[in-house]
C-alpha positions in Angstrom: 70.7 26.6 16.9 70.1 29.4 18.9 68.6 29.1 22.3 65.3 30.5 23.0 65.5 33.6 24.3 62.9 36.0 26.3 62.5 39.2 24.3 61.5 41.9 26.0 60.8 45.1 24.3 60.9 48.8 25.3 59.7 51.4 23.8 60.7 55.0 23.4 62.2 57.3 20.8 63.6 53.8 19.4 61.9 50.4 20.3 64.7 48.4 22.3 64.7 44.1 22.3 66.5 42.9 25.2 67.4 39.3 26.3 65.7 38.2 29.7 66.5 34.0 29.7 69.6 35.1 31.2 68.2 37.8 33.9 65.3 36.0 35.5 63.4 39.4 35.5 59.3 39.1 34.7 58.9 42.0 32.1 55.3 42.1 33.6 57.4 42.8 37.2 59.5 45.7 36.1 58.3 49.4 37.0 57.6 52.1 34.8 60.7 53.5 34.6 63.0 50.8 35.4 67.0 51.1 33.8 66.4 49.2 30.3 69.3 47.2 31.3 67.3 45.6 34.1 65.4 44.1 31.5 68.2 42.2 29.8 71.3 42.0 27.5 70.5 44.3 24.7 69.6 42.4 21.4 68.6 45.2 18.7 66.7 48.3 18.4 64.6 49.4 15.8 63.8 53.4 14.8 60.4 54.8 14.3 61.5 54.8 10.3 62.3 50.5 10.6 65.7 51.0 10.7 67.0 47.9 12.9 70.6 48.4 14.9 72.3 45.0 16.1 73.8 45.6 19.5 77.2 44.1 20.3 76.1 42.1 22.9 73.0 40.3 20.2 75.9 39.9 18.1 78.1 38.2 20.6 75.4 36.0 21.0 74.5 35.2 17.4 78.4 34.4 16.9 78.4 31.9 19.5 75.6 30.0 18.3 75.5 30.9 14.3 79.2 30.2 12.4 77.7 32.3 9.1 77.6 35.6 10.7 81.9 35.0 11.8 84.6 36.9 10.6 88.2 36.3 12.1 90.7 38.9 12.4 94.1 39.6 12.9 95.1 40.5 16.8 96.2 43.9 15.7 93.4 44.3 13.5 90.9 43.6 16.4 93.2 46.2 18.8 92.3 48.3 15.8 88.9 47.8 15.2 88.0 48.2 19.3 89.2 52.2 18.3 87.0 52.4 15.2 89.0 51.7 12.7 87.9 49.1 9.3 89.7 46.0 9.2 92.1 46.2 6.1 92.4 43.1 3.4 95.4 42.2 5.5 93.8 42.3 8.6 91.6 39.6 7.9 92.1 35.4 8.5 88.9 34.0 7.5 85.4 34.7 5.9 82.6 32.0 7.7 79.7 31.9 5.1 78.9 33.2 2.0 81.2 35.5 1.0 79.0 38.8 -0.2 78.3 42.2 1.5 76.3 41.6 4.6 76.6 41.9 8.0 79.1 40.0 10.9 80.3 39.7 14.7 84.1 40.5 14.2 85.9 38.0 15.9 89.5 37.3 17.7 90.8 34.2 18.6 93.8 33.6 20.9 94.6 30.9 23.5 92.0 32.0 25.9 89.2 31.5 22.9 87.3 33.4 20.6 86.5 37.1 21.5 83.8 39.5 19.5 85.2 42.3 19.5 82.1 44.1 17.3 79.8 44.1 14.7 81.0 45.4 10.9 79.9 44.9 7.5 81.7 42.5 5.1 82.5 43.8 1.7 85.2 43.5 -0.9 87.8 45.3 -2.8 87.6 45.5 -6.5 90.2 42.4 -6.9 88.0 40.5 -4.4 89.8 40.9 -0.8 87.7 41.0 2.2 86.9 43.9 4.4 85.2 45.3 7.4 83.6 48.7 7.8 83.3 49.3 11.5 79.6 49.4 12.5 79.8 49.1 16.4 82.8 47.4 18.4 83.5 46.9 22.4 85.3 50.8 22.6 82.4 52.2 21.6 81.0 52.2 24.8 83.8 53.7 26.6 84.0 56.6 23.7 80.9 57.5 24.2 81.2 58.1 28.0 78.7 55.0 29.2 
């Protein structure tokens, strides 16, 4: 099971969940216009329209705790996927959970342990092969210049 974790949530143009167990920050402490990232490790956001974005780092969380959500990947497919790029039938080693469209932590695993390396979403080809359409992965914060 999951541990219990401290949501905090901002709001703005998007309302922002962040993780405080690990920070030791009293939301009720944190000035008006503190950094977001004081409050936390990013969790999920949600729009003004319900739309709900998983951060990687509320992914790499989930994966650690919840098997279901895991998808493991080749090491060149997770090279790949940390660019943007899907992960081909090929690239994929094993499907954790049921195996229908939904979405997973993309995970690596080498002999320093099990990486996530991003979030995707699981579907299949017509003759039933696994694939994952990039939906955020660890690059993405260096593309976009944060």
């Amino acid at each position: 099971m999951v541990e219990r974790m401290e949501l905090v949530k901002l709001e703005g143009e998007w309302t922002e969940y962040f993780d405080a167990s690990r920070v030791g920050v009293d939301p009720e402490e944190l000035p008006g216009r503190a950094d977001p990232f004081v409050a936390g490790v990013p969790v999920c956001e949600r729009s003004s329209r319900g739309g709900i974005r998983v951060h990687l780092e509320g992914a790499r969380v989930l994966a650690e705790e919840v098997e279901e959500i895991r998808v493991y990947v080749r090491e060149k497919s997770a090279i790949l996927f940390t660019y943007g790029r899907d992960v081909l039938p090929q690239g994929v080693v094993e499907v954790l959970g049921p195996e229908e469209p939904r979405l997973v932590a993309v995970m690596f695993r080498n002999e320093l342990g099990e990486h996530c390396v991003g979030v995707g979403w699981l579907r299949f080809t017509r003759d039933g092969r696994p694939m994952v359409d990039n939906v955020i992965d660890r690059g993405w914060y260096l593309r976009r210049g944060g």
